[in-house]
Biopython code that builds the backbone (N, CA, C, O; Angstrom):
import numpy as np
from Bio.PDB.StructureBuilder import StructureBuilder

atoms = [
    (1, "UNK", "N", (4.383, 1.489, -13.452)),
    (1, "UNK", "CA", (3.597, 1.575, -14.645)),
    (1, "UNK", "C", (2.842, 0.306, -14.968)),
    (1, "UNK", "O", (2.132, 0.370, -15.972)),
    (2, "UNK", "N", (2.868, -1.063, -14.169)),
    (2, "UNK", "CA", (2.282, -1.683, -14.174)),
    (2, "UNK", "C", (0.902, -1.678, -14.168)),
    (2, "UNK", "O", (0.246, -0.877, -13.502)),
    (3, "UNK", "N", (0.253, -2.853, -15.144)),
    (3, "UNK", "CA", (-1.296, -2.344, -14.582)),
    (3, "UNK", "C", (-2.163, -2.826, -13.464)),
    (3, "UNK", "O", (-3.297, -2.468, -13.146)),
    (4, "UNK", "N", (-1.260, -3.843, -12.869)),
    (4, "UNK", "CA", (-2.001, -4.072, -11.378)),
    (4, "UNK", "C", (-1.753, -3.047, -10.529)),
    (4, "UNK", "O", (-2.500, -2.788, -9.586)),
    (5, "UNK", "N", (-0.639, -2.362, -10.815)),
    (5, "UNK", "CA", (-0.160, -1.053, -10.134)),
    (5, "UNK", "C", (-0.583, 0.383, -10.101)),
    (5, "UNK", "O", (-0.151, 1.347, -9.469)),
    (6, "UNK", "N", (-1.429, 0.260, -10.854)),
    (6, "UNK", "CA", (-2.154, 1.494, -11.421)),
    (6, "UNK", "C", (-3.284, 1.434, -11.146)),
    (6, "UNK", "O", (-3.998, 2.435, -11.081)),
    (7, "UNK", "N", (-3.811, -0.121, -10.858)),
    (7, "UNK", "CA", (-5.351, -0.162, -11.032)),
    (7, "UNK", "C", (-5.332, 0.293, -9.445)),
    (7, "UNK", "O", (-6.075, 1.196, -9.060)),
    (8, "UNK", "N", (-4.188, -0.580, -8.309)),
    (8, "UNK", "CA", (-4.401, -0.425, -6.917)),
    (8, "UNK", "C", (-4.215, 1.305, -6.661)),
    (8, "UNK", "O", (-4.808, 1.851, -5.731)),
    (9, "UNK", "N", (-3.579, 1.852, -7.331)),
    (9, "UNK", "CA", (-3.674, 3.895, -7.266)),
    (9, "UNK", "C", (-4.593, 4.091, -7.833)),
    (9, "UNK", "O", (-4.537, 5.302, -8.047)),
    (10, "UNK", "N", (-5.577, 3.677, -8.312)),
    (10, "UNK", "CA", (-6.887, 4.175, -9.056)),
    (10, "UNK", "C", (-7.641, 4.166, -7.565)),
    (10, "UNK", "O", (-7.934, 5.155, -6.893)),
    (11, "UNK", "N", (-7.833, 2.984, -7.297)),
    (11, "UNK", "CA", (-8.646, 2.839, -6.358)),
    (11, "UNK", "C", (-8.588, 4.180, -4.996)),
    (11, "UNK", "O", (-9.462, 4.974, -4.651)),
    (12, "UNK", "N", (-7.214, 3.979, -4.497)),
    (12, "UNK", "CA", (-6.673, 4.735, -3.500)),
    (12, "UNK", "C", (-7.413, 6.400, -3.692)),
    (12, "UNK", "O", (-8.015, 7.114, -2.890)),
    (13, "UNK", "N", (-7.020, 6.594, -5.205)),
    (13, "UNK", "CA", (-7.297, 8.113, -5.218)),
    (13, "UNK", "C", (-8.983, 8.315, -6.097)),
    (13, "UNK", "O", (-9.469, 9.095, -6.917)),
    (14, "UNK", "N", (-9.366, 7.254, -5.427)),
    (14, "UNK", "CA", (-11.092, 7.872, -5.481)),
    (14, "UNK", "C", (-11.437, 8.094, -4.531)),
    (14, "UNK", "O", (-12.654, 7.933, -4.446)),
    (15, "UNK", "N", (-10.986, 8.410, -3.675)),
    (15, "UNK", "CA", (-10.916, 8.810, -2.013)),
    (15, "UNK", "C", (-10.408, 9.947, -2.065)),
    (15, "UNK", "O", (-9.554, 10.435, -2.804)),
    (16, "UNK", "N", (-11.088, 10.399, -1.090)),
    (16, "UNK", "CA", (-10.449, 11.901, -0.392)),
    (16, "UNK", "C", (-9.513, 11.700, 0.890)),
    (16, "UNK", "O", (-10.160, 11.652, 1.936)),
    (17, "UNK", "N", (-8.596, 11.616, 0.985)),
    (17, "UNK", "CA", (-8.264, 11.488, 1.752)),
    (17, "UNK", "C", (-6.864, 11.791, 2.876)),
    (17, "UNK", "O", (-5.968, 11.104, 3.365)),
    (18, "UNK", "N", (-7.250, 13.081, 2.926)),
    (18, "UNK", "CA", (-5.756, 14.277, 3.055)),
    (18, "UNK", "C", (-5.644, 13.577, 4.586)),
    (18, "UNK", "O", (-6.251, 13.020, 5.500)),
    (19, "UNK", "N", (-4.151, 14.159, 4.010)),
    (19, "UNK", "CA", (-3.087, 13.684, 5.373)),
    (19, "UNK", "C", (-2.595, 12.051, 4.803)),
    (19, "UNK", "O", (-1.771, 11.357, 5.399)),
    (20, "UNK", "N", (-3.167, 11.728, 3.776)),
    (20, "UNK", "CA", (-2.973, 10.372, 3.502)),
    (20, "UNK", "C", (-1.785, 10.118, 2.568)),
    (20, "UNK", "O", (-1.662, 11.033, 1.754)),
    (21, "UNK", "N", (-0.830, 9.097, 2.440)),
    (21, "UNK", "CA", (0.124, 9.301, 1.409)),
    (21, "UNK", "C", (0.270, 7.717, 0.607)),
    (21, "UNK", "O", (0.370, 6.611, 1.137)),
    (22, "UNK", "N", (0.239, 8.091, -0.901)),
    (22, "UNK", "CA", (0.186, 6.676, -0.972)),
    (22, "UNK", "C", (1.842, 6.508, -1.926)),
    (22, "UNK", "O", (2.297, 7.050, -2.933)),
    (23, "UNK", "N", (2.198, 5.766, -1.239)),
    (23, "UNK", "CA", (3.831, 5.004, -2.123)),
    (23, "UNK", "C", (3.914, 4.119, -2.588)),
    (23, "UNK", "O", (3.392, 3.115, -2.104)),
    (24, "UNK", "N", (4.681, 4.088, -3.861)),
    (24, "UNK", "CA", (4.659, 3.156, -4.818)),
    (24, "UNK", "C", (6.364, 2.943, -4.840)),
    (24, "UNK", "O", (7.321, 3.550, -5.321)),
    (25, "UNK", "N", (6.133, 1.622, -3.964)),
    (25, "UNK", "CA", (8.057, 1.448, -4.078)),
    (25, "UNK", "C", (8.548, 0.441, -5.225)),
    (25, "UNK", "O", (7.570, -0.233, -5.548)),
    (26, "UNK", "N", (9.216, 0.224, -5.665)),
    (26, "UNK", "CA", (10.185, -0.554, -7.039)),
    (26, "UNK", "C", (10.573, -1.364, -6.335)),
    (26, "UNK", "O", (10.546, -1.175, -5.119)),
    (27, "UNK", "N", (10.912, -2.180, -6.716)),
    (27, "UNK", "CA", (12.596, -3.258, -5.926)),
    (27, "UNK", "C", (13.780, -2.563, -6.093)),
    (27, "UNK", "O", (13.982, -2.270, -7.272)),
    (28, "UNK", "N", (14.588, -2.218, -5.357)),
    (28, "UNK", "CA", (16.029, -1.978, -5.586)),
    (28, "UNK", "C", (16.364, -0.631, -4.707)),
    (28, "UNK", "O", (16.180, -0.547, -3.493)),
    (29, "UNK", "N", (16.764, 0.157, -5.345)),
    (29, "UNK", "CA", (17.180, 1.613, -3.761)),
    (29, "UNK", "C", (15.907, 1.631, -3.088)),
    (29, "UNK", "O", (15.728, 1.288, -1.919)),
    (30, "UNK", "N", (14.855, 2.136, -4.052)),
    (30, "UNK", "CA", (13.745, 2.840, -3.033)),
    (30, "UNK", "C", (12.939, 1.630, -2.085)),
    (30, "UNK", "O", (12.268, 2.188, -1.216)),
    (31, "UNK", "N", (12.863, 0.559, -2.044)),
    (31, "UNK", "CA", (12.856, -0.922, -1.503)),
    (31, "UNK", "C", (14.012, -0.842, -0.180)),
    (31, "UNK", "O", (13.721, -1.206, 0.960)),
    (32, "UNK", "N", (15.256, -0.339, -0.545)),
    (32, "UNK", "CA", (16.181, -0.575, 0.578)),
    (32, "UNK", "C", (15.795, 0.690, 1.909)),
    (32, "UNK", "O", (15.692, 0.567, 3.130)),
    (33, "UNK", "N", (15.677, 1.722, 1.113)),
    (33, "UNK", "CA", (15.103, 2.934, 1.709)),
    (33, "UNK", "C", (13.964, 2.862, 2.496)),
    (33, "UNK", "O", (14.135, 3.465, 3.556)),
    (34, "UNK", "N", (12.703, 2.282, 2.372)),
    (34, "UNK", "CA", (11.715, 2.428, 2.933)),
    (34, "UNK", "C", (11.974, 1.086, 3.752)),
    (34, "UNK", "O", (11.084, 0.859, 4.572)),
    (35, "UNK", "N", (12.811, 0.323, 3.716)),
    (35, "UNK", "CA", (13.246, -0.657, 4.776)),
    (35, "UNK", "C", (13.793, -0.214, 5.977)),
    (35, "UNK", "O", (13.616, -0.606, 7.130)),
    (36, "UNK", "N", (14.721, 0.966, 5.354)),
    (36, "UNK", "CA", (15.192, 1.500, 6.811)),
    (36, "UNK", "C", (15.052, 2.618, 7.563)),
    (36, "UNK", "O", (15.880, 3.383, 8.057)),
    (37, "UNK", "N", (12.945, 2.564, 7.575)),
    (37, "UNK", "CA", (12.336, 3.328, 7.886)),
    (37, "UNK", "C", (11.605, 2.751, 9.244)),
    (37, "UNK", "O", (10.980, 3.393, 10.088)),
    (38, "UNK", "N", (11.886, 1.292, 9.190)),
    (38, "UNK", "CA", (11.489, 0.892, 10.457)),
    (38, "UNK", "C", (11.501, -0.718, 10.212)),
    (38, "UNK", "O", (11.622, -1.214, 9.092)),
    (39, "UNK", "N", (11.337, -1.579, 11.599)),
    (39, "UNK", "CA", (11.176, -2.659, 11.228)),
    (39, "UNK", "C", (10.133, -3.206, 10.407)),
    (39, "UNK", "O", (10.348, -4.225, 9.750)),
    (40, "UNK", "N", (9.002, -2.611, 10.382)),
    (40, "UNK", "CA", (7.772, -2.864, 10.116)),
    (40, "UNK", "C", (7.694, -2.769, 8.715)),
    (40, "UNK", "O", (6.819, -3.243, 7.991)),
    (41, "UNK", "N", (8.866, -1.993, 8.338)),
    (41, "UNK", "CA", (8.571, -1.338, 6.857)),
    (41, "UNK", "C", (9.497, -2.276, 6.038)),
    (41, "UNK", "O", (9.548, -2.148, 4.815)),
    (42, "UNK", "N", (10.312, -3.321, 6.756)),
    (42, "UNK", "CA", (11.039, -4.481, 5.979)),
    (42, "UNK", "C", (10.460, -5.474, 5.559)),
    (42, "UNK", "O", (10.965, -6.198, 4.701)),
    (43, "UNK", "N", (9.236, -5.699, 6.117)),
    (43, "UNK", "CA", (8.197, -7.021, 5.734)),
    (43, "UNK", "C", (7.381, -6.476, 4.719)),
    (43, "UNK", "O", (6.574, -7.169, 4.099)),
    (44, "UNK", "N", (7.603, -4.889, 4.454)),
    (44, "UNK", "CA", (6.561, -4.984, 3.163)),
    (44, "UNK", "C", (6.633, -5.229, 1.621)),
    (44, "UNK", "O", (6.959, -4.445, 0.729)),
    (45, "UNK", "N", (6.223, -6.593, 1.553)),
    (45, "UNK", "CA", (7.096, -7.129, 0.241)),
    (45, "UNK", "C", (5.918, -7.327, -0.550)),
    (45, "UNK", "O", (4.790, -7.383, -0.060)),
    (46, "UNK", "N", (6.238, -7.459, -2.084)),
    (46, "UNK", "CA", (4.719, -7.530, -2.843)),
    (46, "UNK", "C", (4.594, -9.574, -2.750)),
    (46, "UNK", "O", (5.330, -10.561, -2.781)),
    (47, "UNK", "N", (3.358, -9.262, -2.646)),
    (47, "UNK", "CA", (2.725, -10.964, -2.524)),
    (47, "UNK", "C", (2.523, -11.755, -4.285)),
    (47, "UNK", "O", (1.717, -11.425, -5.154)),
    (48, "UNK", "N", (3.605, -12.885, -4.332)),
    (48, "UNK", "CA", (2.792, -14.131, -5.552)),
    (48, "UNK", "C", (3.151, -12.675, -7.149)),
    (48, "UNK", "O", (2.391, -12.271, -8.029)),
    (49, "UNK", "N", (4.187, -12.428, -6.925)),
    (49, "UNK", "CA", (4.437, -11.194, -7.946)),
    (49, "UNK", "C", (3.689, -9.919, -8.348)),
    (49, "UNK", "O", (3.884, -9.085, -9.232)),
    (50, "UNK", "N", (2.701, -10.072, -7.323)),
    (50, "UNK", "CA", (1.652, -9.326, -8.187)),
    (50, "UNK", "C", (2.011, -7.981, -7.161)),
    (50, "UNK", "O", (2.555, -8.108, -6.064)),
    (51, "UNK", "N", (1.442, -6.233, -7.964)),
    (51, "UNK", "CA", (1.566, -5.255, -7.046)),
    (51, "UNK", "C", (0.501, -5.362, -5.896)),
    (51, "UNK", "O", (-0.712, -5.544, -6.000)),
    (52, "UNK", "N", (1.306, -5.196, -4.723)),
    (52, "UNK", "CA", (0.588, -5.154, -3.443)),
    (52, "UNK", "C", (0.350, -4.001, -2.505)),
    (52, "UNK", "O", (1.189, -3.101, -2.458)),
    (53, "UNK", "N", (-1.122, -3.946, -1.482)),
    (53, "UNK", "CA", (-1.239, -2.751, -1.047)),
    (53, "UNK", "C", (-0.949, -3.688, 0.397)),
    (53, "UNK", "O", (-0.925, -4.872, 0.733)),
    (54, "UNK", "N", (-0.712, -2.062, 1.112)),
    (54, "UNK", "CA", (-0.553, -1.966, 2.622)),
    (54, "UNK", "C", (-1.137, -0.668, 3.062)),
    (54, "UNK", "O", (-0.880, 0.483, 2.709)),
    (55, "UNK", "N", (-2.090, -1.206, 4.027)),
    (55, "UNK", "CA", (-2.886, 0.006, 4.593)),
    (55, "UNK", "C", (-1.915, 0.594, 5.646)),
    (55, "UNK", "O", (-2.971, 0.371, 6.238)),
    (56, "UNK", "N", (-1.195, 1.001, 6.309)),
    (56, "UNK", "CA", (-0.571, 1.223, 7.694)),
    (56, "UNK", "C", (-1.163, 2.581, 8.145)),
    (56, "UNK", "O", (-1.658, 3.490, 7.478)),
    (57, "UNK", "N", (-0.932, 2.423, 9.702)),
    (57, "UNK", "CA", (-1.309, 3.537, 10.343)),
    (57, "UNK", "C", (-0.376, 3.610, 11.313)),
    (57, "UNK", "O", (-0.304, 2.537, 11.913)),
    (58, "UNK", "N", (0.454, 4.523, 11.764)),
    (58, "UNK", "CA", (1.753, 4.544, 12.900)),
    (58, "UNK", "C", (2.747, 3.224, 12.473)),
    (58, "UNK", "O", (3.442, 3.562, 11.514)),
    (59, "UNK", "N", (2.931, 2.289, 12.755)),
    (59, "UNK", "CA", (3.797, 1.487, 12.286)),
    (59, "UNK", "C", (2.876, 0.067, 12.561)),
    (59, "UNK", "O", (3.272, -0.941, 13.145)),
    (60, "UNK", "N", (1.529, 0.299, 11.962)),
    (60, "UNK", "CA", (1.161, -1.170, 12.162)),
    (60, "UNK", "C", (0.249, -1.089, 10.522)),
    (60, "UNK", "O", (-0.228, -0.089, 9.986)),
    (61, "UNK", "N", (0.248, -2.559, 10.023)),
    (61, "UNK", "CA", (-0.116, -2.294, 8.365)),
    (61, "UNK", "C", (-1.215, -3.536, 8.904)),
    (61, "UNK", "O", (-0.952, -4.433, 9.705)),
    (62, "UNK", "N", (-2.412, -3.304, 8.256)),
    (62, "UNK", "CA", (-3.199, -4.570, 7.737)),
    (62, "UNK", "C", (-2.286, -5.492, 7.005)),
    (62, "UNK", "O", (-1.105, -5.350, 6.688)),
    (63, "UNK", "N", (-3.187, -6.550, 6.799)),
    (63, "UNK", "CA", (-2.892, -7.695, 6.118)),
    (63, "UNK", "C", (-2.846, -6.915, 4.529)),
    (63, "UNK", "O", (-3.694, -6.123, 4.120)),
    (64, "UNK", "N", (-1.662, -7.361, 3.808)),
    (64, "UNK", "CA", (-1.548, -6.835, 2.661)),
    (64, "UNK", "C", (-3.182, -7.253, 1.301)),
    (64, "UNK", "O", (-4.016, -8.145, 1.459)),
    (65, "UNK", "N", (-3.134, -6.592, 0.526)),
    (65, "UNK", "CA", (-4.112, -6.860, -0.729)),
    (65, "UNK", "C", (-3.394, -6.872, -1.853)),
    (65, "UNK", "O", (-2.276, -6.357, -1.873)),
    (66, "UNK", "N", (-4.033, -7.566, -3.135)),
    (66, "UNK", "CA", (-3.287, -7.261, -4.303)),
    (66, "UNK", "C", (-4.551, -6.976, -4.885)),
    (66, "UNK", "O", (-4.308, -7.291, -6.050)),
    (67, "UNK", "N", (-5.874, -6.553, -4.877)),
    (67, "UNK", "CA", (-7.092, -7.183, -5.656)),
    (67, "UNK", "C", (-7.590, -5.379, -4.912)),
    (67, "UNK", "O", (-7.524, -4.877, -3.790)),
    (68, "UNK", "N", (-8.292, -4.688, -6.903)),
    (68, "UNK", "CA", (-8.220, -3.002, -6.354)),
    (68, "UNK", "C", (-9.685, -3.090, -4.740)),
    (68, "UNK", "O", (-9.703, -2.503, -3.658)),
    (69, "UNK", "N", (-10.661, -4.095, -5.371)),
    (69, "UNK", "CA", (-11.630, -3.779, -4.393)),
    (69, "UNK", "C", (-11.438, -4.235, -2.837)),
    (69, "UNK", "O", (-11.947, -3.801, -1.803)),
    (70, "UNK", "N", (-10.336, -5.468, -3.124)),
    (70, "UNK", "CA", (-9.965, -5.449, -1.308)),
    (70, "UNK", "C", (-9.110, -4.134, -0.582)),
    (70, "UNK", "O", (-9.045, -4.063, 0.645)),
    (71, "UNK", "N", (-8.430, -3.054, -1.513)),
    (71, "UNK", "CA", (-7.511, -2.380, -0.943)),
    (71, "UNK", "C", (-9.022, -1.276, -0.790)),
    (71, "UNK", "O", (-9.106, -0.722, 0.307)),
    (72, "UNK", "N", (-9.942, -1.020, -1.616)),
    (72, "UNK", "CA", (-11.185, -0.271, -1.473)),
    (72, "UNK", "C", (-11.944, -0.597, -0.131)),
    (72, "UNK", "O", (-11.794, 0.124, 0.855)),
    (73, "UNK", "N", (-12.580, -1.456, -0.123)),
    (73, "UNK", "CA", (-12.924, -2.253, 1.607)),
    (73, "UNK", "C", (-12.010, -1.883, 2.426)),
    (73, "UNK", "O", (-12.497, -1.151, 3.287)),
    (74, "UNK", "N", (-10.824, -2.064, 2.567)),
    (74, "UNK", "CA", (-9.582, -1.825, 3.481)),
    (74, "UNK", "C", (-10.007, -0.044, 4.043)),
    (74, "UNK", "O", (-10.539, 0.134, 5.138)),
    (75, "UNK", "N", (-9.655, 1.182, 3.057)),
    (75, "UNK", "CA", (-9.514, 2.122, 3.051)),
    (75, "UNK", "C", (-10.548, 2.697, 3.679)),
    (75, "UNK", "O", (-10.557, 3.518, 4.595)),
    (76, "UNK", "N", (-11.857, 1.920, 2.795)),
    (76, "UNK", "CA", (-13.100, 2.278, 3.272)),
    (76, "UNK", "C", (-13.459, 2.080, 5.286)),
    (76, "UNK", "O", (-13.825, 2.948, 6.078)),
    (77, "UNK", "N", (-13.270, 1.154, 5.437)),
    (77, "UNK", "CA", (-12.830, 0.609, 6.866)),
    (77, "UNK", "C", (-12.381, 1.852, 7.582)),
    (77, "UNK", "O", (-13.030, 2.667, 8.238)),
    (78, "UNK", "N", (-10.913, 1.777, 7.245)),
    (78, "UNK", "CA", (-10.017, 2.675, 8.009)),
    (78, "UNK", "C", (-10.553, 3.995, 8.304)),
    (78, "UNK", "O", (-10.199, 4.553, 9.342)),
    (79, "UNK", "N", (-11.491, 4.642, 7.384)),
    (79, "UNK", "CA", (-11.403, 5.720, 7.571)),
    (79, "UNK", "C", (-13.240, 6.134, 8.030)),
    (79, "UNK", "O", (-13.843, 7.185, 8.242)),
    (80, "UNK", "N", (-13.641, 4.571, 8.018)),
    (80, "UNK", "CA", (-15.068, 4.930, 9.156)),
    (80, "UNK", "C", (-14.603, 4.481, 10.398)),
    (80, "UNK", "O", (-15.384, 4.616, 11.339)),
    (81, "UNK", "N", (-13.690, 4.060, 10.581)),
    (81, "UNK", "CA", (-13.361, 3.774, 12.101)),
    (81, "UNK", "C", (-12.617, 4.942, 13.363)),
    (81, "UNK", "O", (-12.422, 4.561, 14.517)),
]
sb = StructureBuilder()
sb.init_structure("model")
sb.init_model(0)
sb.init_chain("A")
sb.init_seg("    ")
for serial, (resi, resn, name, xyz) in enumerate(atoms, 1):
    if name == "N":
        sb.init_residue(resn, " ", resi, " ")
    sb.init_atom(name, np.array(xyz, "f"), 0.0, 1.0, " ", f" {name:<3s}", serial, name[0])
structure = sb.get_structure()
């Protein structure tokens, strides 16, 4: 319910973009959970306190964002490539 957290799902879902899933993890169970979803998924920690995005595709993530128009560029990217 944060509003850096809300602003980075604003962004996400001005996109169309099925097949796509976007998660919003907490610290604490759901944090331990999506850790032991792979190695890849243990480094994803939020950056300098602020809510952070991760683009991933198969088990490889861009460089994380906290800022809505870098996770916009990011998405935008991904999905002309």
């Amino acid at each position: 319910g944060a509003a850096d957290t809300r602003a980075l799902a604003r962004e996400f879902e001005r996109r169309f973009l099925p097949g796509d899933l976007l998660l919003v993890v907490e610290e604490g169970e759901r944090r331990r959970a999506l850790a032991g979803l792979g190695l890849f998924a243990a480094s994803l920690e939020p950056r300098d306190g602020r809510a952070t995005a991760y683009v991933c595709v198969g088990q490889a993530c861009r460089p994380p964002v906290t800022e809505p128009r870098e996770l916009g560029a990011v998405l935008d990217e991904e999905t002309t490539s």
